[in-house]
Structures are given as C-alpha cells and as structure tokens.
Rosetta silent file (secondary structure, phi, psi, omega in degrees, C-alpha in Angstrom):
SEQUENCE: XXXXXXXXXXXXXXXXXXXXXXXXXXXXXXXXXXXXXXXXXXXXXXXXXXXXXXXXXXXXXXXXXXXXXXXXXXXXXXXXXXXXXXXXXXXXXXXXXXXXXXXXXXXXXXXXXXXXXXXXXXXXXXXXXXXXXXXXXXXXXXXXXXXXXXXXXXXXXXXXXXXXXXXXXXXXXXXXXXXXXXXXXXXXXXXXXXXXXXXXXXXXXXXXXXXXXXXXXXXXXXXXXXXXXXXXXXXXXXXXXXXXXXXXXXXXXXX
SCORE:     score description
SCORE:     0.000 S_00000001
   1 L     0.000  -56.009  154.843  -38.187  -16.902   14.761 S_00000001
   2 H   -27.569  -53.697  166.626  -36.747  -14.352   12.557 S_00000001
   3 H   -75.754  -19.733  163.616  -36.909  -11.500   14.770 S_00000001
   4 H   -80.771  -16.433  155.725  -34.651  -13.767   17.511 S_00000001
   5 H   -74.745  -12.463  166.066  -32.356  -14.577   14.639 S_00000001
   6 H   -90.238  -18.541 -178.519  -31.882  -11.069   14.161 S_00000001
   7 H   -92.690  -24.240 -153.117  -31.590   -9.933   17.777 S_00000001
   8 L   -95.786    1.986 -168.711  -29.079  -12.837   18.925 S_00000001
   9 L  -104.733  -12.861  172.469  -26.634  -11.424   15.922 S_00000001
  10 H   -67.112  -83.182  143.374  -26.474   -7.976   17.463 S_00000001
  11 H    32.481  -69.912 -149.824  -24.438   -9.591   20.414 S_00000001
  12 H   -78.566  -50.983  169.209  -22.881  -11.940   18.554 S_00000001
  13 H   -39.811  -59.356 -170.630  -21.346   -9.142   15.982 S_00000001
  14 H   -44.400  -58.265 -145.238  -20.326   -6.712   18.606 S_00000001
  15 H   -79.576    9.052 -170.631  -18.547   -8.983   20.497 S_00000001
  16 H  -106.352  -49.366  160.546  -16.769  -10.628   16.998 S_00000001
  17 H   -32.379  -83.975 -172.366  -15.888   -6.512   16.276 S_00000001
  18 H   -61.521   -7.749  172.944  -14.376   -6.393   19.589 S_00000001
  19 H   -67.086  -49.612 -154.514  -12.378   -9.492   19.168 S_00000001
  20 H   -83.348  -26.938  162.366  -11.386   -8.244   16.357 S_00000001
  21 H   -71.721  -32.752  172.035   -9.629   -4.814   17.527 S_00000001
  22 H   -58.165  -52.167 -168.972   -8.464   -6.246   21.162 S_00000001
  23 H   -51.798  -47.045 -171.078   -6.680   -9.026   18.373 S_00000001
  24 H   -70.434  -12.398 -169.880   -5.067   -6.097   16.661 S_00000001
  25 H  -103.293  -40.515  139.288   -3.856   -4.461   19.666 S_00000001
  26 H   -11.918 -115.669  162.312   -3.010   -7.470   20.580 S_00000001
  27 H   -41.226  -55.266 -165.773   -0.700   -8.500   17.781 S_00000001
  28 H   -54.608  -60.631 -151.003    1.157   -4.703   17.978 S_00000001
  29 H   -82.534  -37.968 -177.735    2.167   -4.922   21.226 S_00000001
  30 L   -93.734  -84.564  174.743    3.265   -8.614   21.182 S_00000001
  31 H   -43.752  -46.241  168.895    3.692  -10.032   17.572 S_00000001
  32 H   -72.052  -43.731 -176.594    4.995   -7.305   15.447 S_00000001
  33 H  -103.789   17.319  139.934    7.987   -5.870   17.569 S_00000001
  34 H  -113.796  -28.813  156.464    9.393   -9.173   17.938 S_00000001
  35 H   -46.081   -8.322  139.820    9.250   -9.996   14.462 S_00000001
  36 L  -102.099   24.733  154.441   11.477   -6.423   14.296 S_00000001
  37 L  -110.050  -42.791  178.933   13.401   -7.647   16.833 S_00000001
  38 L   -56.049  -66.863  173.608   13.804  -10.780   15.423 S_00000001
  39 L   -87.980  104.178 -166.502   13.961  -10.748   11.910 S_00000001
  40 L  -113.303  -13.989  155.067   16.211   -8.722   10.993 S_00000001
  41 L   -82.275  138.784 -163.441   16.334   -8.384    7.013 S_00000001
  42 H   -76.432  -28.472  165.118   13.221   -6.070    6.554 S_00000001
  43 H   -69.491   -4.778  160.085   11.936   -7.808    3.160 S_00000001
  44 H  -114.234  -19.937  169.790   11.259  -11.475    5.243 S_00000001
  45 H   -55.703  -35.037 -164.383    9.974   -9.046    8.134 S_00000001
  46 H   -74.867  -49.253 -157.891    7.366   -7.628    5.607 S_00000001
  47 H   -62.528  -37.296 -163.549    6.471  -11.015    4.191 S_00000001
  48 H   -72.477  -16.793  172.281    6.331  -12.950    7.398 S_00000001
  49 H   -73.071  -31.017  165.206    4.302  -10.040    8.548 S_00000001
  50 H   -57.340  -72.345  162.974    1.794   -9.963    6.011 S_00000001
  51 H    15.618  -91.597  178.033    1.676  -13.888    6.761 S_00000001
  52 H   -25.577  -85.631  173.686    0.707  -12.966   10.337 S_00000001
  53 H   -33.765  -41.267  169.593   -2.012  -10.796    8.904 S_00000001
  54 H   -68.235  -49.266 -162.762   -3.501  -13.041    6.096 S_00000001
  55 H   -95.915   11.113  151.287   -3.993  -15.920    8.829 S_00000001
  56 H   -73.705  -31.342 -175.702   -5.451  -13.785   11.537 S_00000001
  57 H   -81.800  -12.136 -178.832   -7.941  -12.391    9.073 S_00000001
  58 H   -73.396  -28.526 -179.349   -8.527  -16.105    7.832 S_00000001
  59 H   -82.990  -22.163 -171.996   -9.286  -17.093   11.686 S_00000001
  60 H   -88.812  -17.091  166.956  -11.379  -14.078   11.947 S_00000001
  61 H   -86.871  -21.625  152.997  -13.857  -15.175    8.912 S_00000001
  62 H   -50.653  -44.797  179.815  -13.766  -18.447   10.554 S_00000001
  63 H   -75.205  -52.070  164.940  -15.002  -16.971   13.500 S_00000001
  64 H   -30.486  -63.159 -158.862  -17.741  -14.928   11.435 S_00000001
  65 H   -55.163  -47.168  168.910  -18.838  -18.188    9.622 S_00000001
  66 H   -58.304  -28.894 -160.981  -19.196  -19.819   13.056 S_00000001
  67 H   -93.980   -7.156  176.199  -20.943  -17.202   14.625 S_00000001
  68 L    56.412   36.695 -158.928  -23.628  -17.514   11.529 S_00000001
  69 L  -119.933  -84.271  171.072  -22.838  -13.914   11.067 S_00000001
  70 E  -109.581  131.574  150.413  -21.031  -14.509    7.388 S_00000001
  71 E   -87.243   97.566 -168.725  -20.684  -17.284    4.943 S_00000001
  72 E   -87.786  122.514 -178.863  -17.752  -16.643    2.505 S_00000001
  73 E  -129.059  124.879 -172.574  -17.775  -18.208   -1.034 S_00000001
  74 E  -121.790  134.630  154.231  -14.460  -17.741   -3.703 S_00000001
  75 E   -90.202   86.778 -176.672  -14.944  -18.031   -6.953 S_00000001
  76 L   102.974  -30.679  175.005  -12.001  -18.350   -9.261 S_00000001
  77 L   -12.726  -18.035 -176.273   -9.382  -18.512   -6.139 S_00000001
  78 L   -87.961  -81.623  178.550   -6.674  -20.336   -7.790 S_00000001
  79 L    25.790  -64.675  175.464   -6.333  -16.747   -9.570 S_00000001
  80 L   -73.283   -2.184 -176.468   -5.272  -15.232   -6.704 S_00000001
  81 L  -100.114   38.925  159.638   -2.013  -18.051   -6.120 S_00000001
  82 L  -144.052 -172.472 -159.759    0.360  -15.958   -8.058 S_00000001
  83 L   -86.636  173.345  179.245    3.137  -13.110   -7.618 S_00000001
  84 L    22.268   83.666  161.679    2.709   -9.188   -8.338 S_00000001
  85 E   -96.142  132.479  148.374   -0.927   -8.931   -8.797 S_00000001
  86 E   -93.013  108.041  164.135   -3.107   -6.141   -9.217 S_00000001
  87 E   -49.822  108.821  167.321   -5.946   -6.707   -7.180 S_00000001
  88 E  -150.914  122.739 -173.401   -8.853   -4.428   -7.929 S_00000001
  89 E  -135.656  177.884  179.859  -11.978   -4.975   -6.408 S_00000001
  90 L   -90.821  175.497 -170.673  -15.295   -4.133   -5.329 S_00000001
  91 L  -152.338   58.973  166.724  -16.023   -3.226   -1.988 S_00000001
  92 L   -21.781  -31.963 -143.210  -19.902   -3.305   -0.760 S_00000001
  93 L  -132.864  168.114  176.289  -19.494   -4.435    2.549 S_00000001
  94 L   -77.473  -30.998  177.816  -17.060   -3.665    5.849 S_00000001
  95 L  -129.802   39.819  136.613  -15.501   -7.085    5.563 S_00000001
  96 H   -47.922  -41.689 -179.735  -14.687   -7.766    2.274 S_00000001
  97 H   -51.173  -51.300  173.571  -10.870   -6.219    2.820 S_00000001
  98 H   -27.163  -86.266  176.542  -10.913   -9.112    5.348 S_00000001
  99 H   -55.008  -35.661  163.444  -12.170  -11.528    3.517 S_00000001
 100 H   -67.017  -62.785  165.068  -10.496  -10.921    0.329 S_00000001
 101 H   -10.371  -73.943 -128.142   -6.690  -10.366    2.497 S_00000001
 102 L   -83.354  -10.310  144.185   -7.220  -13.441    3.768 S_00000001
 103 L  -122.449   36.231  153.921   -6.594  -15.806    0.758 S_00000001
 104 L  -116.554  148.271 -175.428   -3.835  -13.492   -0.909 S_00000001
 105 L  -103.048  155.692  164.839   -0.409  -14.179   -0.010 S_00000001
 106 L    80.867   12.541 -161.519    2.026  -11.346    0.138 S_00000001
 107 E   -72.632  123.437  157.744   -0.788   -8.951    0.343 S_00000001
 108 E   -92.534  175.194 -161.513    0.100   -4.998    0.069 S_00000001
 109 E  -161.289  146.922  174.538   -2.452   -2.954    0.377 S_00000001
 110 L   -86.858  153.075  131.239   -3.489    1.174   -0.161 S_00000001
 111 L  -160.451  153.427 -172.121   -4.960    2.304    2.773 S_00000001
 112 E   -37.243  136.135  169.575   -5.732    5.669    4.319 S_00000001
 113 L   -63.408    6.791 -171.408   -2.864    7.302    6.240 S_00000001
 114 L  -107.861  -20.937  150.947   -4.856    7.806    8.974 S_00000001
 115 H   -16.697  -56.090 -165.035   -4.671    3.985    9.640 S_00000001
 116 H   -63.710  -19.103  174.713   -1.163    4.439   10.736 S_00000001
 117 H   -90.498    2.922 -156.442   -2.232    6.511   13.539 S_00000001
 118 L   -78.258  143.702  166.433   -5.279    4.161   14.349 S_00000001
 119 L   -92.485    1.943  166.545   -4.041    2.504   17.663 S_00000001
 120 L   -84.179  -12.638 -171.692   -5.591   -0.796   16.592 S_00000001
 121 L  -136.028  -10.985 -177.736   -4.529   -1.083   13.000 S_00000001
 122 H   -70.303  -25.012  167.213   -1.072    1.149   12.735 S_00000001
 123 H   -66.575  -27.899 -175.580    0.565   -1.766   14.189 S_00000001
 124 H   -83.012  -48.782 -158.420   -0.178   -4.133   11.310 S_00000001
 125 H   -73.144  -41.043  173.620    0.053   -1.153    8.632 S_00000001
 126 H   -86.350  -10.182  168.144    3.405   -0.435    9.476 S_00000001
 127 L   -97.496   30.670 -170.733    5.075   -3.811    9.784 S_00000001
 128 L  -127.420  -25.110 -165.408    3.242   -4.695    6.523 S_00000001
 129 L    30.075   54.063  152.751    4.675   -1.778    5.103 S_00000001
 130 L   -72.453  141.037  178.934    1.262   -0.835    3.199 S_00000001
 131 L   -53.335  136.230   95.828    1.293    1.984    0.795 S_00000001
 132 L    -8.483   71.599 -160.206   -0.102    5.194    2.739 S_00000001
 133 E   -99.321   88.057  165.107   -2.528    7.198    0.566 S_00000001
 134 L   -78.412  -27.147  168.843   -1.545   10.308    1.440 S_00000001
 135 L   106.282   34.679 -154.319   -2.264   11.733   -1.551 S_00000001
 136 L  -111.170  164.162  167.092    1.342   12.775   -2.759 S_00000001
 137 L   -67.844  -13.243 -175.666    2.606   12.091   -6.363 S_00000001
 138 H  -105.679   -0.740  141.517    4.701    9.416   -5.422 S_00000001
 139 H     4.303  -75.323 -147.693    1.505    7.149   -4.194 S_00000001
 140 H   -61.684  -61.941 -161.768    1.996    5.888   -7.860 S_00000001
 141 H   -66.736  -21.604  153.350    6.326    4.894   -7.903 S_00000001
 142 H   -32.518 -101.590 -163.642    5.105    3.000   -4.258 S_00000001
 143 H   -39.822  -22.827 -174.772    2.591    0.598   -5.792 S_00000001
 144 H   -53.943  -57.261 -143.214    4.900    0.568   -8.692 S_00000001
 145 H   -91.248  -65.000 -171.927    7.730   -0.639   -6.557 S_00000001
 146 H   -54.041  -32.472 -159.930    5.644   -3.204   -4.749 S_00000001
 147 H   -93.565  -43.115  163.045    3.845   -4.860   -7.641 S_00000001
 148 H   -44.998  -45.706  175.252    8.154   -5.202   -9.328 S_00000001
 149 L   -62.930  -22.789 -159.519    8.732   -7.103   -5.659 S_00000001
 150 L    73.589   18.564  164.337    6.200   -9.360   -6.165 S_00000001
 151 L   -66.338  176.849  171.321    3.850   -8.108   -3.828 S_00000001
 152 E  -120.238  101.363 -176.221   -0.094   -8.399   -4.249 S_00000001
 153 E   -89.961  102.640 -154.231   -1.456   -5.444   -4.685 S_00000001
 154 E   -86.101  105.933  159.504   -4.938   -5.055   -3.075 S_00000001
 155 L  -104.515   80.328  164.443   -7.074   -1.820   -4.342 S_00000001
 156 L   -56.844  121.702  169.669  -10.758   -0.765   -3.902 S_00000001
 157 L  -103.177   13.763  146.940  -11.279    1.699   -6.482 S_00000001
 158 L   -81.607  -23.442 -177.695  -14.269    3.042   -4.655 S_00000001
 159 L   100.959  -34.525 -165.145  -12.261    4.663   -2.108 S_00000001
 160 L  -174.055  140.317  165.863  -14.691    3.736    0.232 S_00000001
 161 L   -53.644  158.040 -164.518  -17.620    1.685    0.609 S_00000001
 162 L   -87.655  171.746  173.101  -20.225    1.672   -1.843 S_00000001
 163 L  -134.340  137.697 -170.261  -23.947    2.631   -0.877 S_00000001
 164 L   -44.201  151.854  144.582  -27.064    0.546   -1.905 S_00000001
 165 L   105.065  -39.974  179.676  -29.141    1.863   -4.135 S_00000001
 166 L   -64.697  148.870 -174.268  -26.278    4.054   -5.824 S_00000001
 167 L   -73.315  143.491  159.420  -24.641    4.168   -9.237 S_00000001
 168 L   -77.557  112.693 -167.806  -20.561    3.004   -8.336 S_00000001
 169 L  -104.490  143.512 -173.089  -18.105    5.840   -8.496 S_00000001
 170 L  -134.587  133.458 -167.793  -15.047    4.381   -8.871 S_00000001
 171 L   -89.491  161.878 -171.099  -11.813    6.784   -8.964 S_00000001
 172 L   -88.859   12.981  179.819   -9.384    6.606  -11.894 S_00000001
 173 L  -107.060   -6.556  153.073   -6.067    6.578  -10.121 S_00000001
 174 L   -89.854   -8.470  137.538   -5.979    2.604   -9.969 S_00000001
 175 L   -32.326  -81.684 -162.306   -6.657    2.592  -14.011 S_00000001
 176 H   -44.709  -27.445 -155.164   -3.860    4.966  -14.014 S_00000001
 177 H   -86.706  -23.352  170.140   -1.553    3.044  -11.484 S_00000001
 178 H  -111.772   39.518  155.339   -2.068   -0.620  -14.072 S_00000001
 179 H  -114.786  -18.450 -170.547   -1.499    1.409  -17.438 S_00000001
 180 L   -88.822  -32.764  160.204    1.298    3.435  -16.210 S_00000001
 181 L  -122.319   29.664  170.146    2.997    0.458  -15.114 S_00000001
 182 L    87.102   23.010 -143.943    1.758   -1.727  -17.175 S_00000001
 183 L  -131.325  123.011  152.678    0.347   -4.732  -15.636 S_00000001
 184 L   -35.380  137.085 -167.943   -3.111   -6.631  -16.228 S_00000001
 185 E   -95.893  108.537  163.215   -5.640   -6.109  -13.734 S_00000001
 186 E   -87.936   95.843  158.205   -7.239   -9.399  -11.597 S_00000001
 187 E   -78.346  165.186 -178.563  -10.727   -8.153  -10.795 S_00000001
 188 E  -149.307  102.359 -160.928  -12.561   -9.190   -8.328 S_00000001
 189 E  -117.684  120.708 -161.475  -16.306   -8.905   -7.699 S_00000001
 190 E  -114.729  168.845  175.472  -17.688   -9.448   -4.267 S_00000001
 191 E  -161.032  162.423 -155.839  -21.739   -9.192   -3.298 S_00000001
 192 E  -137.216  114.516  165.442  -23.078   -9.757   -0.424 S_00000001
 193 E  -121.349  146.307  -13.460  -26.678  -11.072    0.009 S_00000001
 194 L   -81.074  153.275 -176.471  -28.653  -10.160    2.176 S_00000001
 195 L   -53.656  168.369  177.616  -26.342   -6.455    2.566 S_00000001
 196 L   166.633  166.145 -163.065  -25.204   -5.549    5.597 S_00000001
 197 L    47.431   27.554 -150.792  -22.657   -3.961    7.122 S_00000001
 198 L  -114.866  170.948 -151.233  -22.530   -1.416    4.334 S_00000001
 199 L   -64.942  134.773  179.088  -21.854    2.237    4.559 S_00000001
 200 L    79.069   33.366 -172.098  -24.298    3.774    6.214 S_00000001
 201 L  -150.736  126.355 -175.088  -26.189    1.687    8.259 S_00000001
 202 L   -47.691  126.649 -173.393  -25.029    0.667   11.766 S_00000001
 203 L   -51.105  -51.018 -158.377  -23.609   -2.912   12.625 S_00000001
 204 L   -62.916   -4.128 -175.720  -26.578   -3.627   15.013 S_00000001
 205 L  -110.564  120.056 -160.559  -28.744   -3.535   12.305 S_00000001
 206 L  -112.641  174.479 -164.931  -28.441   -7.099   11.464 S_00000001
 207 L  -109.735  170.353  165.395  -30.340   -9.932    9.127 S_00000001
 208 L  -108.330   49.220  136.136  -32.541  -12.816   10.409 S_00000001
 209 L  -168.149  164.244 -172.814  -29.837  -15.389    8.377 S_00000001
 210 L   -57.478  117.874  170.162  -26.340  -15.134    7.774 S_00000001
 211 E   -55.733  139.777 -166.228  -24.833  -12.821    4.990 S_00000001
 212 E   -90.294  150.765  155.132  -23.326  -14.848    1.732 S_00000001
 213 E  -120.136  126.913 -172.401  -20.127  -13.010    0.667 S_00000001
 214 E  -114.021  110.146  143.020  -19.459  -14.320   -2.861 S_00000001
 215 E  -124.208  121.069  179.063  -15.922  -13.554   -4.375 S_00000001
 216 E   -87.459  117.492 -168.085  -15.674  -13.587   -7.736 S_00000001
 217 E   -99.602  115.246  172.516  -11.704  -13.388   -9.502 S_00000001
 218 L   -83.168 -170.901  159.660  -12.287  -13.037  -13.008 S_00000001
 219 L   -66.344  147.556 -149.265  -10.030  -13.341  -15.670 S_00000001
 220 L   -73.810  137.032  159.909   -7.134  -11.025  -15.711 S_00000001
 221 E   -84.647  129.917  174.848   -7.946   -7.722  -18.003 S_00000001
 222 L  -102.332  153.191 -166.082   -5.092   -6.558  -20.051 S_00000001
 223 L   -99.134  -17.508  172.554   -4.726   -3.023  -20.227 S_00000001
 224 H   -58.090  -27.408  168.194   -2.757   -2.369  -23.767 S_00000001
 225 H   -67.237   -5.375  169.461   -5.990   -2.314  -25.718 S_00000001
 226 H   -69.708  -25.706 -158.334   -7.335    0.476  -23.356 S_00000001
 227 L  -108.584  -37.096  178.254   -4.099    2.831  -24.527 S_00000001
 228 L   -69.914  -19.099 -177.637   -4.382    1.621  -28.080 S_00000001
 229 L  -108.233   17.989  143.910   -8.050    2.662  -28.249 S_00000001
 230 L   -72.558  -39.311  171.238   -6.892    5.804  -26.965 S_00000001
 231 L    88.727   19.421 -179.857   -4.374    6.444  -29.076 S_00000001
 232 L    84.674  -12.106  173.342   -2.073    6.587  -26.253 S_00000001
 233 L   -72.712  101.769 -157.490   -3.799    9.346  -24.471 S_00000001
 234 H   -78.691   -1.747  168.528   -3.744    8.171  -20.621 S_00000001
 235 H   -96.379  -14.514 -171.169   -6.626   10.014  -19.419 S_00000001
 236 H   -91.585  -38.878  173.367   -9.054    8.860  -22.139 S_00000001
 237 H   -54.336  -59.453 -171.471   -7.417    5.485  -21.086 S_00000001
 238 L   -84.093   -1.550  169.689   -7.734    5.227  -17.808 S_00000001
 239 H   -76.997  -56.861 -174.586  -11.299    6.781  -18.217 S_00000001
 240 H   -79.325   17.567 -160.314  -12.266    3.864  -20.376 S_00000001
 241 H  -116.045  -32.343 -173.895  -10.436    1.352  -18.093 S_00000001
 242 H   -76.600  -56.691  175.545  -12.603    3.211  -15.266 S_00000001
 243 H   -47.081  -47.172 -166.898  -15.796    2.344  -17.345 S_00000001
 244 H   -68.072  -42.383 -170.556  -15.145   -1.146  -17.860 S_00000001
 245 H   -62.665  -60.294  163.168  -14.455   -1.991  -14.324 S_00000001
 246 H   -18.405  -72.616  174.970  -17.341    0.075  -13.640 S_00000001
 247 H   -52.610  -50.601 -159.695  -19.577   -2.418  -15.615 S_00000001
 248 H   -56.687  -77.286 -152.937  -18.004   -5.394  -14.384 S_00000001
 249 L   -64.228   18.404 -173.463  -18.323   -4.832  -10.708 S_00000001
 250 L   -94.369  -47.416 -177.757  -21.820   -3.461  -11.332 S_00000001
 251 L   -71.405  146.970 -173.566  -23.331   -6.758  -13.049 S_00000001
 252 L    72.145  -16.781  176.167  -25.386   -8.661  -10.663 S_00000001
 253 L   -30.405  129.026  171.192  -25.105   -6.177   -7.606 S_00000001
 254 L   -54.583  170.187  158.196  -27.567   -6.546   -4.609 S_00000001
 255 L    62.024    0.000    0.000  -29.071   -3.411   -3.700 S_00000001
C-alpha cells in the first residue's frame, strides 16, 4: 500500500507543478496588465497585486492539501495580521515561500533577479514590485523603503534552500537590513515532516503520506540588545543576530 501511495503522488505533483506555472503565465498575460491598465495609481496597483498573488498561492495549497500531497499547519498566525513586518524565515522545502505568502497580506518579497526574466514568474515579480537581489548597495534603502510603506517584508536568510543533514548557513545581510533600520524581526520556523521537495532531490521522489508543513511565528525579536551587546559595532551585531536566528530555526529540524 505504501509503495502505490508513493507512486500515485508522482502524477499527482507534476501535474499540481504544472498548474502551477500555466497559472502564472496565466495571470501575466491576463490579470496583471489589466490591473496596469486599470488601476492607475501604482501604490493600489502593487497592493491589489500582491492580493492577486496571496490568494492564488492560498488556492494553490488548497489544491496541494487536496491532492494529499501537503498538509499546512500555522502556528502563531495572528502574528502575521499586522503592517511593516520583517519576515525572516526558514526555508527547508520548495513550497514554503508559497505557503508562508499566502497568509501575509501586503507581502514584498527579495527574490533573485533572475525571476524577472523567468517567463512564468516575472509577471507577478514585477507588478508586485518585489525587491530584486541584484546584489547592488542599494538592495538595503529598497527593503528599507518598503518595510516605512507598510509592506511585509518576506526574507529567507538561507538564500536558498537548506539541505538535510547540514548545519544552516544563514547570510548576515537580513541581520544587517533589521538593525540598520531598526525594526524587530517576526521569525518564522517552518519543518516539514516527512522532507521532501528539498534541495537536492527531485520532485518525483515522493512519500507514501502527505508532507506536514508546520509554521511556526514566534514572538517578535528586538534587535537593540544585539547593538548594545556589541557596543554598537554592526558586524559583531549582525553576526550575533545571525547566531540567534541560527539557533532558533535550527531547534527541532527534521533531517
């Protein structure tokens, strides 16, 4: 029975995958350039477009959860119901960004600049007006700007996904990005039992039962006692800001 719950999910994935990029493709071509046709101040364009985006990814973890593919469990969620957040979470799995988007309102988001060229996701990245991490100094006065607006600022501060078995490197430039402008950090720690979908192992290879994705929104960290126990020095700061988070999203990890 087990190996036919694992074979009927290869299938079932692909064709949830392909849903999910035809949707995106979708939405560019249709949704998005008449909401910039429409809507013409660009600040209710962004928001209604993020909108758009939080409840497609909410129908597409509906459609996982039906599909007995993922079960999604939040923890702490009223957390997440307020303005300018920094968001910084862990990021195990391929569709955590999903699932985590998909009950923040207002969500901005880092995401590679090569996105914008993606023809399935450049439509959404650019009417969303998500931060670009190009890798330029002003990366920082973006997120800066956005988090001032009252955006929700969504960050994995792996960079990438993590891989079982491995120690979590987590880069120091979202430390820097809540000390420099000051703003408390809302972690968020998701795990996923049993793993799957995680970097370096192929969607077809699939479980015989449905992965749980548990996200947990802790209590917000404030960051002046990291610069006071620094002495004001922002690299020993955001090093020890890097550590903590480090621990957090570390306790209890699968894999």
């Amino acid at each position: 029975m087990s190996a036919w719950a694992r074979l009927w999910r290869i299938p079932v994935t692909g064709l949830l995958f392909a849903a999910f990029g035809m949707g995106g493709l979708m939405l560019g071509l249709t949704a998005f350039p008449l909401l910039s046709l429409l809507v013409r101040q660009p600040e209710r364009r962004v928001r209604w477009s993020r909108e758009l985006v939080r409840r497609t990814f909410a129908t597409f973890v509906w459609m996982m959860r039906a599909g007995g593919i993922v079960d999604t469990r939040i923890v702490g969620a009223e957390r997440l119901q307020r303005r300018g957040l920094l968001v910084l979470a862990s990021h195990p799995t391929l569709v955590d960004v999903v699932a985590l988007i998909s009950v923040i309102g207002n969500a901005d988001c880092v995401v590679k600049a090569a996105l914008a060229r993606n023809p399935f996701m450049r439509w959404p990245v650019r009417a969303c007006n998500f931060i670009l991490n190009s890798g330029g100094p002003e990366l920082l006065d973006d997120c800066r700007v956005s988090l001032q607006a009252g955006g929700n600022l969504v960050i994995f501060p792996e960079g990438t996904r993590s891989r079982p078995g491995e120690p979590l490197q987590l880069q120091r430039g979202a430390a820097q990005l809540a000390l420099r402008a000051g703003v408390n950090v809302t972690p968020v720690r998701i795990r996923c039992e049993p793993l799957g979908l995680t970097k370096g192992r192929p969607w077809w290879r699939t479980n015989d039962r449905p992965m749980r994705l548990t996200l947990e929104v802790g209590e917000d960290i404030a960051v002046p006692p990291f610069l006071e126990g620094a002495n004001g020095e922002m690299p020993l700061a955001a090093r020890r800001l890097t550590g903590y988070l480090r621990e957090n999203f570390s306790s209890g990890r699968e894999g």
